[in-house]
C-alpha positions as CSV (number, residue, x, y, z in Angstrom):
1,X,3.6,14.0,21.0
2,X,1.5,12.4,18.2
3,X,4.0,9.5,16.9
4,X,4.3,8.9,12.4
5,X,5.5,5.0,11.4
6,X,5.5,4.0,8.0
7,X,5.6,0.4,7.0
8,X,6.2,-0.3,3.4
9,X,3.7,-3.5,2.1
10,X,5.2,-3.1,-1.3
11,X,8.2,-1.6,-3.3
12,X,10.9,-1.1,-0.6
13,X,13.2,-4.3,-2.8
14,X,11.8,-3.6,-6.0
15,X,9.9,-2.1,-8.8
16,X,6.5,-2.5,-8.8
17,X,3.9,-3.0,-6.3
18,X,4.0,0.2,-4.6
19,X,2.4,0.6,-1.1
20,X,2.7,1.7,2.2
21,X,0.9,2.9,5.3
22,X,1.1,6.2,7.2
23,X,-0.1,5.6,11.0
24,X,-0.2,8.7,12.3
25,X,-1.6,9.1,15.9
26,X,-4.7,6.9,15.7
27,X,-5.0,7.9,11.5
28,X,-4.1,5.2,9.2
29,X,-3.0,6.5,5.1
30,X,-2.0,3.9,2.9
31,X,0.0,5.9,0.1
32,X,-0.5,3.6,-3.1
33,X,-2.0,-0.3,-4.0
34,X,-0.2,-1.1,-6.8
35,X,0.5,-4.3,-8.3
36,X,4.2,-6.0,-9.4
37,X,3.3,-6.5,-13.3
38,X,6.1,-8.9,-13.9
39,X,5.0,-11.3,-10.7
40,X,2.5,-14.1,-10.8
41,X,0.1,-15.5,-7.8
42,X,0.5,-13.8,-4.2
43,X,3.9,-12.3,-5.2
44,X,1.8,-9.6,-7.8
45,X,0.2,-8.1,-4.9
46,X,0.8,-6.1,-1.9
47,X,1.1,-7.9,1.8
48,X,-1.4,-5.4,3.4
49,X,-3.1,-7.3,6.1
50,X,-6.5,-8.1,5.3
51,X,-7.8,-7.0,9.2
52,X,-5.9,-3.8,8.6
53,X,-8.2,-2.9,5.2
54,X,-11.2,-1.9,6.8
55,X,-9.5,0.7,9.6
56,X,-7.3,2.3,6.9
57,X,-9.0,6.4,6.6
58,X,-7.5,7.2,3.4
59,X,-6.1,6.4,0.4
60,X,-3.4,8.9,-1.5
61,X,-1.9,7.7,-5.0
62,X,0.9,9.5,-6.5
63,X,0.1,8.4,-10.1
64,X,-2.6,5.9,-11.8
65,X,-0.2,3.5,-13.2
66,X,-1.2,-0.1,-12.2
67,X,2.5,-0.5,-10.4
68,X,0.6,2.5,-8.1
69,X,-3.4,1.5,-8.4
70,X,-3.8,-1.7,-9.5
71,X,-4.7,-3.4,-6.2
72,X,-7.5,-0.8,-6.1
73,X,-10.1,-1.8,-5.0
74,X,-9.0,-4.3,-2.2
């Protein structure tokens, strides 16, 4: 049975900064990179780990506001 985890980078205590990745099986979707337009420094952007950029396969963004795509591209 192919196992689905989904950890949230972004978003899950607030508004703004939208991201999370989809491992499924050996895939790796990150759904969103957006940015928290009301934060400064660090705290604007998600916490995706930069060793986990280059193995993620796809990207999916729900809409093209910055809160969604701004961090694109990493």
């Amino acid at each position: 049975m192919v196992k689905l985890k989904i950890t949230f980078y972004g978003a899950s205590k607030e508004v703004g900064r939208s991201c999370l990745l989809v491992d499924y099986g050996s895939r790796k979707f990150l759904m969103d990179a957006g940015i928290n337009l009301g934060a400064e420094g660090e705290n604007r952007f998600p916490k995706i780990p930069l060793n986990l950029i280059p193995k993620i396969n796809s990207i999916f963004l729900s809409h093209a506001h910055l809160d969604h795509s701004g961090y694109l591209p990493f």
